[in-house]
Structures are given as C-alpha cells and as structure tokens.
N, C-alpha and C positions, 0 to 999 in steps of 0.2 A: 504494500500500500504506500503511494505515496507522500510525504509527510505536508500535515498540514500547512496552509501559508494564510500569516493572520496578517490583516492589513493594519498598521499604524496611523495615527493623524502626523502631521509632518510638527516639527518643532517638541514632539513628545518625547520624554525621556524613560526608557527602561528602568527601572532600578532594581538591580535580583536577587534575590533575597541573601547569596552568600556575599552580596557586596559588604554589610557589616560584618564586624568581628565577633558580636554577640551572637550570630544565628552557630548553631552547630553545624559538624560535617557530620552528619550520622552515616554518607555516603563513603565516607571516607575511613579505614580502621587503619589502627597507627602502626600497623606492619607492611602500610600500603595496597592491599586489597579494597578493590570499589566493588561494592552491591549497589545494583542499580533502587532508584524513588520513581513512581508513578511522575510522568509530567503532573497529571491533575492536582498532585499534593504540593506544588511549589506554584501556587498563581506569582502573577509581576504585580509589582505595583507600579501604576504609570503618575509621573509627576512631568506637569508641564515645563518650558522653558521658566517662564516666571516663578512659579511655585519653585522651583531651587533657588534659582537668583536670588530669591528673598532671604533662603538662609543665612547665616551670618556666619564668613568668613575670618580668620584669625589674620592678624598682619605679625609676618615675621620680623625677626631684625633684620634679615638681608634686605627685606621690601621695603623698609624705612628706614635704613640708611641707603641704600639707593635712592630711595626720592628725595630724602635732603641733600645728599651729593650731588643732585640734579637739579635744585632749585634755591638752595643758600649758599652760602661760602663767608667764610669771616676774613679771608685775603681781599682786599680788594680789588675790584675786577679793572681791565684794563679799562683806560678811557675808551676806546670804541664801543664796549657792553658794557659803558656805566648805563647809556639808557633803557639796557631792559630791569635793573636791581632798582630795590628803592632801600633805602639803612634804617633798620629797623632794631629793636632792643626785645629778644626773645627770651622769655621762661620758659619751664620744664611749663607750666600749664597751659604760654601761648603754642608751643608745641604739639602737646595734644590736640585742643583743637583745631591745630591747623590740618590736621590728619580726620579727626573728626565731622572735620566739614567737609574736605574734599574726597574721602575716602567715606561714604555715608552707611556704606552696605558692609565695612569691614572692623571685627573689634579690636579695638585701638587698645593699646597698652597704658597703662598706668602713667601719671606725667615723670614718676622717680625713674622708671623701666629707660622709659626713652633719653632722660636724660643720662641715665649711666651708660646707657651705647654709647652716647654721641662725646662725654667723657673723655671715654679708652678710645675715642677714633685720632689717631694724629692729626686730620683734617679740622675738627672742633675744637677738640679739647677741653677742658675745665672750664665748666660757666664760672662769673667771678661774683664782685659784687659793684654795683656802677651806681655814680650817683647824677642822680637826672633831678628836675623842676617837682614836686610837689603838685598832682594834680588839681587838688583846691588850692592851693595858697602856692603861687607861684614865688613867691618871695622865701618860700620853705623848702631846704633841699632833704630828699630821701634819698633812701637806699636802694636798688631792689637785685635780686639772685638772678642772673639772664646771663646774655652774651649779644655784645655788639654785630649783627653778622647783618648781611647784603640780601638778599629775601627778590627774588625775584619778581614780575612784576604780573597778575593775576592772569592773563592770558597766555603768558608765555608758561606759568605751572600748567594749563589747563593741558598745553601742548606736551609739557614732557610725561606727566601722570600717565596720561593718555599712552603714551608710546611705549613706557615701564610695562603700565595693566594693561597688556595687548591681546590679553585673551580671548574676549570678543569681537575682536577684529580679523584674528587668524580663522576661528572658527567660520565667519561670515567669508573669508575666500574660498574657504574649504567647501562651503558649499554652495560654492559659484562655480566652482572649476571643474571641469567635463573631462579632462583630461590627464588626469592624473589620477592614481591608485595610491590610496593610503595605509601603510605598512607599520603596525605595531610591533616593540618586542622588548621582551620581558625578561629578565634576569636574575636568579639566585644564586649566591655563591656557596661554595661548604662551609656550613655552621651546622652546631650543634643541636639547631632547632628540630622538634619533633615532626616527624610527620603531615600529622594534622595541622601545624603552626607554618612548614612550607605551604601548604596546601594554600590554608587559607590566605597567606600573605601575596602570593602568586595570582591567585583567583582576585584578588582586591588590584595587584596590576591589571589583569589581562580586562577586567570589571573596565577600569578604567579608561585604558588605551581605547578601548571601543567607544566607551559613551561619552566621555568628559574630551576626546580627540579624534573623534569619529571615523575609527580606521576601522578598515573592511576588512581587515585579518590580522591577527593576532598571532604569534610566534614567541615561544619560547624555549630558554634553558632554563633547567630548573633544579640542574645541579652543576654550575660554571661560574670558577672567578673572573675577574673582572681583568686579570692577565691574559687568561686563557687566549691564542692563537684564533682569529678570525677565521681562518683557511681550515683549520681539522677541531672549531668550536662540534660539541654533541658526534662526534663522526662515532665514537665510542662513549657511547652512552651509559651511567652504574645504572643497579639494576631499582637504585634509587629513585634515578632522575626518569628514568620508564616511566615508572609506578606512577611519580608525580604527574609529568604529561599525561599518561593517558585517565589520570583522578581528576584534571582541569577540565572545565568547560568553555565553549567556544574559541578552543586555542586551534589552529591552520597547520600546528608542526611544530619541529624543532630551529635549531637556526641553519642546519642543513637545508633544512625545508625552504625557507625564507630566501635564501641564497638561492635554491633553483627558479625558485616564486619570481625572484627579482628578477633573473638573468632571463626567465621566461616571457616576461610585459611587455606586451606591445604599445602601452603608455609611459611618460612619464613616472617616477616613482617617489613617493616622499616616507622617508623611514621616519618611523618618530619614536625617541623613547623618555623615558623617566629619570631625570636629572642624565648630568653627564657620566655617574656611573654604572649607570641599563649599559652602558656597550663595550667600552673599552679603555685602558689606561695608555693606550701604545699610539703614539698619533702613525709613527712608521706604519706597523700592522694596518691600520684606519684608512689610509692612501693608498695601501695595495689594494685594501677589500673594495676601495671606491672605484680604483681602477680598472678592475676586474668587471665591475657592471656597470655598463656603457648608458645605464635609462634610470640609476640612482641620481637621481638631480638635486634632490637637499635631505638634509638630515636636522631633523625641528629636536629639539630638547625641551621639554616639558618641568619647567620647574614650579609648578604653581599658578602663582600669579602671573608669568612671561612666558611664553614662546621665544624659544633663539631658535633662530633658522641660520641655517649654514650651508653654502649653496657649493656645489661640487665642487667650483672652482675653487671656492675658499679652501676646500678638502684640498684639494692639491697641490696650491703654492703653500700648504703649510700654515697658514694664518686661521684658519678653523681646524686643522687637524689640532695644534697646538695644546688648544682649551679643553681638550681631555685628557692631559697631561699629569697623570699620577694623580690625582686629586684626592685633596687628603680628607679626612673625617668621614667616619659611616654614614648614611643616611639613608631614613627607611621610605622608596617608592610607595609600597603598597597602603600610606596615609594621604600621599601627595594631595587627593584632594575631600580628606574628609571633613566634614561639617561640623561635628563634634565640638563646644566649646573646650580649649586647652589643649585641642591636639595642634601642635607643630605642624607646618607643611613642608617643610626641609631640616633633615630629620633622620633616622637611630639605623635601620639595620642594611647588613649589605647585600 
C-alpha cells in the first residue's frame, strides 16, 4: 500500500513530538534495538508561523556583544563617521533597555549580566563613574555609574540589528529559490552519553535542520569526531553508530550518503549545518570535500540567531574554509533553537 500523503497549509510548522527532551524514547532500548509505535499513537502538533515567533527567545552573550560591537564604541570614530554616532553616557540599565526595545520578542538579561560582559571585553571595559549636570538643578553636579561611549545613530542600529538577526530573511530566500536543494547534516562525536541520550540529542538536530532550516534531507553521523576525515567520514560505521541511524527518524543517510546525494544534483546545493562544529575542524580537509563536488555552492552555518553563509569561493581561496579552524569550547547543537526559558542557544555538548 502506498503511504499516505497529508496535505499541509503553507507557513505551518510541524512540531514532533521527540522534538522535546521530556517526551520518552520508549522506541528506542539502550542496547540500541528499535520496536516499532503505531503512527496513530504519535499525532503532530501543528503550530503556525506566528504562534512560534511569539515565543520568547533567550539573547546570548555572543548576540549582545555582537550588537554592541556593531552599534557603540567608546574610541572615537573617525571624522568621516562622526555623522552616523551621537555621544551619549550609558548605564548597565540604559543598556538593557536598549536591547529591550529593539530586540522586543527576545529575553534580555539582567542590567549587572550585560554589564559584566561588556567589562571583560577589551573593546569596553570598566564603566566608571562620570560627573554630569544635575537633572533638576543644573547648578548641582552628580554622579552617575555608565560609560562615555559613541551610540550610533537610530537608523543606522535598525540597519545592523537587522543584518546580525538575519534569520528571517534567509528563511524568506529559501523559499523563493527554485533552484537549489537544501542539504542538512548532523553530527555526534564519541562520548560517553547513553544510548537513548544520543538518540535523542541527534533527533532534536535532525528535528531541526528540517523545520527551523527547511532542508529537504537530513544526513547524519552519529558516531564521528569533529577530526574525522571528510573522504572515509561513516565508510566504517561501529555497530553503535548503525543502531543510532537507523533508531532516527527522517534522516536520508549517513554522510557517505550525503556525498553521493550531493555529487548526484542536478541543482545547485546549499549544505547547512549547526554551529561550525556539525562538520569539520580541518579547513585543508573542507577545500578538498568542496572541491570534489562541483554543484556545492554554499555552506550556511546555523548559529541561532544568524545564518553565515559561505559561498564556494570563499571555500576555496581559504577565507571561509579558515573559520572552522579548531574551534575551541563544546557546544550543544541539539538546543540551538529551543524555546525553553534558561536554555542557552550556543552551548555544552559535542
């Protein structure tokens, strides 16, 4: 019998039910054997475009000091771009709600939080204490805890914000574009994590890559470091990382797979993965695997809040392979875009 085909409304989002980490893997037993669940017993729950948007996003420290490196500076700016700064005298509380207001749909950190970033940044450094006019009694001088710094000038924030949160705008190409295939893939390294905790953190990528990046197939390793050789990635598979692949759902293959997948399009291709360490630490390695498939044209990295896209070329004079270069501290994809108040979006495992 051929399998069912349910029609969707367009702008609808899937959400499945192993997308959280609270649902169990009852399908999954931790010596790696899958027992199949009736479809009937797993309904979806559909939530619209809006109904997500509404939820309320965490701002990480990368995302806000990025956007103040983007829009203030306490050096002052050359004369040619004095006219976009206006000088301004900032607290940890006008800081908050600078973010507050232009950031409306995202929770904002505490005013102490954001000022200890900005602290430890050489670019800032230590608010002091400045004494300015007395707002009632201008003959009165006060005190107040801030820093003299350059503040860009409201149109020109509205421009870089904009460019930083570019997620909605990648999305809206992605689905303008006729002609190009989009290529998910997903990565776990050897840890000690159980079974069931592969399972699930894998399943919360591949979750992803599909709905929050709208690729049309999904590819993983599910037991490969982040060294591992591009060219003989998964060729020898443990009997681990089997188990895994075939315990996931809606995954297309391994990265063997992927690689034939790719070399096989007769479109354009855009790989996308989850932070820059979904693929590879070796920019060398990175240049060959690019070079080898003639219809990979960019590779988008998914950190959240931004899309980086890096376009073949950049792969190959070196200047995008570069930026996967060792990159240091763990961070767990399979959160990147949870809703959860308090969870992180870059982030713990490898």
């Amino acid at each position: 019998m051929a399998p069912l085909a349910i029609s969707v409304e367009p702008d609808v989002w899937l959400e499945y039910p192993d997308t959280d980490e609270e649902n169990n893997l009852d399908h999954v037993k931790e010596d790696g054997e899958v027992h199949c669940t009736k479809e009937n017993d797993c309904p979806h729950k559909l939530l619209s475009v809006e109904e997500k948007a509404d939820e309320e996003l965490d701002l990480t420290k990368e995302a806000i000091m990025r956007v103040l490196k983007a829009v203030m500076t306490v050096e002052k700016p050359q004369p040619k771009d004095m006219i976009l700064y206006d000088k301004a005298i900032q607290t940890s509380v006008d800081l908050q709600k600078f973010f507050e207001c232009h950031l409306p749909k995202y929770k904002v950190p505490s005013s102490s939080i954001i000022s200890s970033w900005m602290a430890k940044d050489i670019q800032f450094g230590r608010a002091e204490h400045i004494r300015v006019l007395d707002d009632h009694d201008s003959s009165k001088i006060s005190r107040i805890y801030g820093r003299e710094i350059y503040v860009k000038k409201e149109v020109y924030i509205k421009s870089e914000i904009k460019k930083i949160f570019n997620r909605q705008e990648f999305l809206r190409k992605l689905r303008e574009e006729n002609n190009w295939v989009n290529i998910g893939y997903a990565r776990k390294s050897h840890t000690n994590d159980s079974f069931a905790s592969r399972i699930r953190n894998l399943q919360k990528m591949v979750n992803s890559l599909h709905i929050d990046c709208l690729c049309s197939q999904v590819f993983v390793s599910p037991h490969s470091n982040i060294s591992s050789s591009l060219e003989t990635r998964d060729c020898r598979m443990t009997n681990t990382g089997t188990k895994a692949k075939d315990a996931l759902r809606f995954v297309s293959g391994d990265f063997q797979d992927m690689t034939m997948a790719i070399a096989s399009s007769t479109n354009k291709v855009r790989l996308i993965i989850q932070t820059y360490r979904g693929l590879t630490s070796n920019p060398v390695d990175l240049q060959h695997f690019v070079r080898r498939l003639s219809v990979l044209e960019e590779i988008c990295i998914d950190i959240g809040y931004h899309m980086v896209t890096i376009t073949r070329e950049e792969v190959l004079d070196g200047s995008g392979a570069k930026q996967f270069q060792a990159p240091k501290g763990p961070q767990r994809r399979s959160t990147l875009h949870d809703k959860s108040p308090g969870n992180s979006k870059v982030l713990i495992h490898n």
